[in-house]
N, C-alpha and C positions, 0 to 999 in steps of 0.2 A: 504493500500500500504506500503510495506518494504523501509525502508529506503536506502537500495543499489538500490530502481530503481526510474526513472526519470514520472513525471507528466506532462503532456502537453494540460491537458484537464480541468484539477482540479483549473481553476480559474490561475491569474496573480504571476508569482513565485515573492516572496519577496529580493528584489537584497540588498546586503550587503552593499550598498554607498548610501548617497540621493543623489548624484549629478550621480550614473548614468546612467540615460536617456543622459544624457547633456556628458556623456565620449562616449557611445555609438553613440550618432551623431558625433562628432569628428572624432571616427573613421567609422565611415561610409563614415564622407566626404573625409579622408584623403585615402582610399580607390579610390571613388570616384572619385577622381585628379589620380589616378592613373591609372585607367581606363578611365578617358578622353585621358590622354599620350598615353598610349597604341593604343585604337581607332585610335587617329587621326593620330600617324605613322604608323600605318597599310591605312589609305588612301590615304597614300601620298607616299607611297613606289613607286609606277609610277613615282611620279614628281621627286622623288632624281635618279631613275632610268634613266627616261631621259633628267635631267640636268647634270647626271653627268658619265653618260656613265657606271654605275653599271650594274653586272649582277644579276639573280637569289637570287644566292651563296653570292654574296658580300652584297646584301642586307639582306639576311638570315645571315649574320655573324654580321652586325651591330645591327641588334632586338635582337641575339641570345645572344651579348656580354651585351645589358642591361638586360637579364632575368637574364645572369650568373650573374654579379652584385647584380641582384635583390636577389639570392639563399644566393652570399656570405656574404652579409650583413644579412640580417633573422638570420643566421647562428650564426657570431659573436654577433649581437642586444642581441640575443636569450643570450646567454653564460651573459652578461654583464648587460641585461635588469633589471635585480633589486637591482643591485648592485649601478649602474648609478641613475636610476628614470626614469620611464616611460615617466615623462613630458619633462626631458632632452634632452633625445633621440627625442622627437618629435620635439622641436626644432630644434637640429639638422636635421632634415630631411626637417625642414620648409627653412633652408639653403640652403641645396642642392638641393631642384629643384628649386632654383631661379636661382643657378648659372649653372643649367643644361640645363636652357634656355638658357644663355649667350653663353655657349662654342657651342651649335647645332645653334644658328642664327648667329653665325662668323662662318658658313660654305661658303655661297651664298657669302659674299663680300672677302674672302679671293682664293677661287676658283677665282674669275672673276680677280680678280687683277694678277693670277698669268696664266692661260688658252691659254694666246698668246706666251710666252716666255719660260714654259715649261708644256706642258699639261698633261704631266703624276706625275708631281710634283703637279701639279694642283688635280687630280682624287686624289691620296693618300693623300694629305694635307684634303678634304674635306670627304675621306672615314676615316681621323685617326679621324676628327672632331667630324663627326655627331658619332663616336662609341663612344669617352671621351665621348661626351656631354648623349648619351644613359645611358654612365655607372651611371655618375653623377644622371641622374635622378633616373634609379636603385639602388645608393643608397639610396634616399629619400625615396623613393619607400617600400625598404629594413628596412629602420629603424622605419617606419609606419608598416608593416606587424610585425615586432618583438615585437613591443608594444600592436598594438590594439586584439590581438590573444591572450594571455593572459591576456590581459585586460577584453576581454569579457565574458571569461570562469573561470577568476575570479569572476567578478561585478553578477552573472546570476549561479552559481554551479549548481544547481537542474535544469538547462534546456538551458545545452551548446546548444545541436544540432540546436534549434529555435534559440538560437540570435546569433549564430555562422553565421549562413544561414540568420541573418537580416543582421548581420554587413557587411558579403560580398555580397548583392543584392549592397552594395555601388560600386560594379565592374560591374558588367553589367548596372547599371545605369549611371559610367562614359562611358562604351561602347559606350551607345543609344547617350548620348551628344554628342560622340566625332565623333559615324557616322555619326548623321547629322548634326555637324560640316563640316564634309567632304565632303559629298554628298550634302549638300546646295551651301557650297562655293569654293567647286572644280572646277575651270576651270574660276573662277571670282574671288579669293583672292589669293594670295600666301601664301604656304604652311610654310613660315616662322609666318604669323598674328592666321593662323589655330590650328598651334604647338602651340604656346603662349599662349593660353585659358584654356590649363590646370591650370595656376597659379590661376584664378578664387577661383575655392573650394581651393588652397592651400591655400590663404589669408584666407578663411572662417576657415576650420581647426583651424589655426595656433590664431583666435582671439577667438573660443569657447573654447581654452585650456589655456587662462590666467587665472591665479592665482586659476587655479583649483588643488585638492588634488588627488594623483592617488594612489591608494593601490597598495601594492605584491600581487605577485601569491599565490595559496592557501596553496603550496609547501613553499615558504618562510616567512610563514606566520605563517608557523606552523615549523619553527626553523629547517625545510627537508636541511642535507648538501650539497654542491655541487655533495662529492663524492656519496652518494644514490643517487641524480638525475642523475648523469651520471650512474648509475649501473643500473640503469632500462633498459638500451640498450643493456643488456646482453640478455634481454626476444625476445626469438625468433617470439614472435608476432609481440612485435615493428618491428622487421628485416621486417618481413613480410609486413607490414604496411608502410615502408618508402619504400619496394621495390615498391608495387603497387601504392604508391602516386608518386613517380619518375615519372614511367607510365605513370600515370594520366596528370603530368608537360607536361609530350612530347604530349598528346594529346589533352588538352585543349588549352592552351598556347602557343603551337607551332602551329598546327591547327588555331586558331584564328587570330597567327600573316599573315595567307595567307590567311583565310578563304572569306574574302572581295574580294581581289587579284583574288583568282581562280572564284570566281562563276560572279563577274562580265565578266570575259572572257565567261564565260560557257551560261549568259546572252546577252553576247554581251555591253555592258553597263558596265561601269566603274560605275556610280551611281545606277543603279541596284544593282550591289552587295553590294554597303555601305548601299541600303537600306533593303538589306535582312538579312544584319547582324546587321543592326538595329532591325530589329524584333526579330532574335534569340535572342538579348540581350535583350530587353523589356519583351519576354518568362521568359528569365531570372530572371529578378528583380520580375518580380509578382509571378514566382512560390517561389520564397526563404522565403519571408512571409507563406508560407504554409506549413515550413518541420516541426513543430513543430506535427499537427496532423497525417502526414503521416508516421512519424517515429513511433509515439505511436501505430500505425495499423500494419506497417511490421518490426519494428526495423531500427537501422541505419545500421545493415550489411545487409539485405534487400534490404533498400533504393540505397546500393550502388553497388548491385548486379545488379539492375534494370537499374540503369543508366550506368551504362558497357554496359551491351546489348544493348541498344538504341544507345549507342555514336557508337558502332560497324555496326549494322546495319543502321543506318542514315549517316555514314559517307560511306558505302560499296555504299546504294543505291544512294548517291550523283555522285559516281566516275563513273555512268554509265547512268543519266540523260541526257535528251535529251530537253524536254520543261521546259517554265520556273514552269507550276504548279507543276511536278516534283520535281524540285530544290525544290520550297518551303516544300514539303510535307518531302524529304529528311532532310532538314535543322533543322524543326519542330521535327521528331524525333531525329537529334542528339542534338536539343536546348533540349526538356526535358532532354536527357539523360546525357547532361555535368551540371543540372543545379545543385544539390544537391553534387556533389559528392566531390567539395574540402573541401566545408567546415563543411562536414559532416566527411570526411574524419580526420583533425583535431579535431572533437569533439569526434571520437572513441577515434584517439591519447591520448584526454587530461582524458577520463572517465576509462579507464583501467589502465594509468600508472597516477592518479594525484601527485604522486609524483616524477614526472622528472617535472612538473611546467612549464615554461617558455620555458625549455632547450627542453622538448619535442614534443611540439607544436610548438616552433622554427624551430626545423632540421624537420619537416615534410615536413613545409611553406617549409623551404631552400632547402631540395631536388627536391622538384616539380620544384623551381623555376630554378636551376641547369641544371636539366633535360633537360625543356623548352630551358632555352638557349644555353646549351653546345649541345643538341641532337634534342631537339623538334624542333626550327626555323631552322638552319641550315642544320639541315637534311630533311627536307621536301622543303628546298630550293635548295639542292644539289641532293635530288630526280627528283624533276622538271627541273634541268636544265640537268641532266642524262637521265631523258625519252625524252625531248624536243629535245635534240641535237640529241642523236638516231636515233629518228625517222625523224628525217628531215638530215643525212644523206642515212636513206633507203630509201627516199623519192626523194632527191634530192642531191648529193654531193656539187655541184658546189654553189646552195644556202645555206647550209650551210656553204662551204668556204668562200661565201659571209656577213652573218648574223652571224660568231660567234664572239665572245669574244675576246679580243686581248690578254688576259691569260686566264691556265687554274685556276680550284680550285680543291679543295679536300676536303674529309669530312673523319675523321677519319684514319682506313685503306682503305676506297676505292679507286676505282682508279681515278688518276687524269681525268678531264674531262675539256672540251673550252664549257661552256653555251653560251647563245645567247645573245647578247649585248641588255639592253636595252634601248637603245637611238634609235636603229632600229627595234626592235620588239615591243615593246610598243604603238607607233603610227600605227601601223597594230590593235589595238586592239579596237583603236577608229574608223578607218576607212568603211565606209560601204565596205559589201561583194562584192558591182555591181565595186566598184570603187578600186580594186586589182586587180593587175594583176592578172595572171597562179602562178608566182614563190613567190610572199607577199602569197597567199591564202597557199600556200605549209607549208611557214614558221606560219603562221597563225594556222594554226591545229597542228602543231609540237608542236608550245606553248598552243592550248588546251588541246593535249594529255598528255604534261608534268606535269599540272595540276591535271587531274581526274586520272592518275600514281599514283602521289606521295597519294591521297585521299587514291585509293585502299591499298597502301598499310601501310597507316597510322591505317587504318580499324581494321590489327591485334593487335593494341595494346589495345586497351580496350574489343578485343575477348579475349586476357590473361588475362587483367584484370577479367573479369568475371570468368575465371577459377582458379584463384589464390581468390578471393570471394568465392568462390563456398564453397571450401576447408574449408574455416575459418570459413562456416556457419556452414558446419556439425560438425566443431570440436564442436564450441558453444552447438550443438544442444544434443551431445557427452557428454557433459560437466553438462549438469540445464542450459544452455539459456545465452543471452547476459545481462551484468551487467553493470551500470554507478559504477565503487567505487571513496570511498572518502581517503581521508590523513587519518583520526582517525578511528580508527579500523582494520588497513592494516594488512598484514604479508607479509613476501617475500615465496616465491616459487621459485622450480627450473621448473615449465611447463611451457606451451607456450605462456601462457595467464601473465605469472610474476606474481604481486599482483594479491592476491584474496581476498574478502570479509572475514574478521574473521567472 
C-alpha cells in the first residue's frame, strides 16, 4: 500500500499521542452534551410552544439562532484554535453551557412574573430569552466542534474517516439520551429539569481534560503559515465541498430540529415521535463505528454519494406516509443515509487540503452549522407554517381567522405569512380524533399537511447533493482515483483538487 492512501483493515493505526484514546473520549462526550441539548429542545419545542404562545417560525428562529451560533463560533475557534490551545478553548466552552443553562431556565419565572401586566412584553422577554440562552449554548457547543475536529484528525492521520465517524457517533448518542429524556418524562417533569441534563457529560468532558496535553494540527505542526492555510480556499474543490456540506447543514440539522415535531403528529403521538427519532439516532451511533471498513470498499466520495440518495428518498417517502410501519421504514432509510455523511464529509475536507489544518475542517463544521441555523431550522419552520396556514385557509377561512398567529413572520425574501399559534394548535395534536370537533379536525390536518410540505420539499436538497457528488466522482475517477494527502511531500496546483500528491 502507497503511502498517499489510507488503511482500515491492516490492523489498529498507530495515533501520535499516548493519551489519545482519553482526548478522543473527551470529545466524544463533549459532543455528546451537545447532542443531549439538541435532542431534548427538539422535544420540548411543544411545551415553549404552548406556554408561550410561539408559532412554527418563532420556534424555528430560536433553534435556528443556536445552530447560527453554533456555525459562528466553529468559524472563529477554527481561525484561533492553535494559537489559543485546544485545552483553553474547551474550557471555555465548559463555561458556557453552564451559563446557557442559567439564561434559558430565567425564561419560565421571568415570563410569569410579567404575563398579567403586559403579555406581549411577557412572549418577547421569554422568546429574546430562551434565543440568548440557545446562543450561549451554541457557543459551547461551537468551541467543542473547533477543537475536537482537528483534534481527531490530528491524534489518528492514516484513518480520519473511522475516528472522525467514532468521534461524532458522540451526536447521535446524545440524541438517543436526550429522546428518551423526552419521551420518558414529557408530560410528568418540566421541561426546564429535562433541559438541565445536558450539563451531565458536560461535567464528564470538562474532568477527562485536566491536566491533559493537547497537540497542533498537523498543519501547524509542521511550521504550515496562516497565509497557505487560508490559500487552500482558493481550490475550487474546497468551494465545492463547503457548498454541499452547507447543504448537508440544512438537511441534517435543520430536519432533525423538527424531525420529532413532524412524525409524532404524523403518529398521532407526541412520544411516538421522540421514540422514533430515538431509533434513527441509535441507527446512528452503531453505524459510525463501521465507516472505517465501508469507506475502504467504496471510498469516502462513495460513501457520500450513497447517503444523499437515501437522505433524498427516505425523506420524499416520509412526506407521503400514511401508517406508522411506513414512517418507520421511511425514517430507516433517511437514518442510514444522514449517518456517514458529516463527518465523513470533514474527513475528505481534512485529507485533500491537510494543509488548511484547523482552518479547514473548521469552516466546513461552520458552514453546515450556519446553514442549519440561518436556513435549515427556520426554513423548514416557515415552510410549515406557509403550507399549514394555506391550507386551512382553503379549507376553512373563518378557522383560520380563528387559529392564526397574532403576527406574521418571514423567512428570507418570502412572503410575509400569520402561522398558527401554538398555544391552540398544539393541544389538537394530543387530542383524540372522536373528541374534535368538525373545525379543530380542519385545523388538525392543516398542521399535518404543513409538516409532510415542508419534508417534500426539504427532499430536494440532498437530491442536489447527490448531483453535485456525482460530479466530483467522475472528476476523481478522471483524475487516478481518490487520494488521503499529507503536509510533507505536497505541491500546490492550480486544478480542482488544489494539493496533489508529489
Amino acid at each position: 500500500m502507497t503511502t498517499d492512501t489510507l488503511s482500515y483493515s491492516s490492523g489498529a493505526p498507530v495515533a501520535i499521542a499516548p493519551n489519545a484514546k482519553r482526548l478522543l473520549l473527551a470529545g466524544f462526550m463533549a459532543i455528546l452534551a451537545a447532542g443531549v441539548g439538541f435532542s431534548v429542545r427538539g422535544g420540548i419545542l411543544s411545551d415553549w410552544g404552548a406556554q408561550f404562545g410561539f408559532t412554527q417560525s418563532d420556534l424555528g428562529n430560536i433553534t435556528g439562532g443556536g445552530l447560527t451560533g453554533f456555525g459562528i463560533i466553529i468559524l472563529l475557534g477554527a481561525v484561533f484554535a492553535d494559537r489559543i490551545g485546544y485545552g483553553k478553548l474547551l474550557i471555555t466552552a465548559f463555561v458556557m453551557h453552564f451559563l446557557s443553562a442559567v439564561v434559558t431556565l430565567a425564561a419560565t419565572p421571568i415570563y410569569n412574573s410579567m404575563k398579567v401586566s403586559d403579555p406581549v412584553g411577557a412572549h418577547n422577554m421569554a422568546y429574546n430569552l430562551l434565543s440568548v440562552g440557545m446562543f450561549m449554548f451554541a457557543i459551547g457547543n461551537g468551541l467543542c466542534e473547533a477543537v475536537v475536529n482537528p483534534l481527531v484528525a490530528t491524534l489518528f492521520p492514516k484513518n480520519k474517516s473511522h475516528y472522525l465517524n467514532i468521534l461524532h457517533a458522540g451526536w447521535p448518542a446524545g440524541l438517543v439520551l436526550g429522546g428518551l429524556v423526552a419521551a420518558l418524562l414529557s408530560g410528568h417533569v418540566r421541561w426546564e429539569i429535562q433541559m438541565s441534563l445536558f450539563l451531565l457529560p458536560v461535567i464528564f468532558y470538562g474532568a477527562i481534560c485536566i491536566g491533559q496535553h493537547f497537540p497542533k494540527s498537523e498543519a501547524a505542526s509542521a511550521g504550515i503559515s496562516f497565509g497557505t492555510m487560508l490559500a487552500q480556499f482558493a481550490a475550487p474543490l474546497l468551494l465545492i465541498l463547503l457548498v454541499i456540506h452547507a447543504m448537508l447543514g440544512y438537511v441534517e440539522l435543520g430536519t432533525d430540529s423538527w424531525i420529532s415535531n413532524i412524525t409524532g403528529n404524523i403518529v398521532a403521538s407526541k412520544q411516538g415521535g421522540l421514540y422514533l427519532f430515538v431509533y434513527t439516532s441509535t441507527l446512528m451511533f452503531l453505524l459510525r463505528f463501521c465507516a472505517g471498513p465501508i469507506v475502504e470498499r467504496i471510498s469516502p466520495l462513495g460513501l457520500l454519494f450513497a447517503g444523499a440518495c437515501c437522505s433524498a428518498i427516505g425523506l420524499t417517502f416520509l412526506s407521503g406516509t400514511q401508517s406508522v410501519m411506513a414512517v418507520v421504514i421511511a425514517l430507516t432509510i433517511y437514518g442510514v443515509g444522514k449517518t456517514f455523511m458529516w463527518p465523513t464529509m470533514l474527513a475528505v475536507a481534512s485529507e485533500r487540503f491537510p494543509k488548511g489544518g484547523a482552518l479547514v475542517i473548521g469552516a466546513m463544521g461552520g458552514i453546515g452549522m450556519l446553514s442549519a441555523g440561518l436556513l435549515g431550522t427556520p426554513g423548514i419552520g416557515y415552510n410549515q407554517d406557509r403550507a399549514a396556514s394555506e391550507k386551512l385557509q382553503e379549507l376553512s377561512p373563518s378557522a383560520y381567522n380563528e387559529y392564526k398567529a397574532p403576527k406574521g413572520n418571514q423567512f428570507l425574501f418570502f412572503k410575509e405569512i400569520q402561522g398558527l399559534d401554538g398555544s391552540k394548535v398544539n393541544p389538537l395534536r394530543d387530542m383524540p380524533a372522536s373528541d374534535r370537533t368538525a373545525e379543530q379536525q380542519l385545523v388538525h390536518d392543516a398542521d399535518l399537511y404543513g409538516g409532510r410540505a415542508a419534508l417534500k420539499t426539504t427532499a430536494t436538497i440532498p437530491a442536489t447533493m447527490a448531483v453535485l457528488l456525482l460530479c466530483v466522482i467522475i472528476y476523481f475517477k478522471a483524475t487516478g482515483g481518490y487520494r488521503a494527502l499529507h503536509v510533507s511531500g505536497e505541491e500546490e496546483t492550480g486544478g480542482i483538487a488544489g494539493p496533489v500528491q508529489a
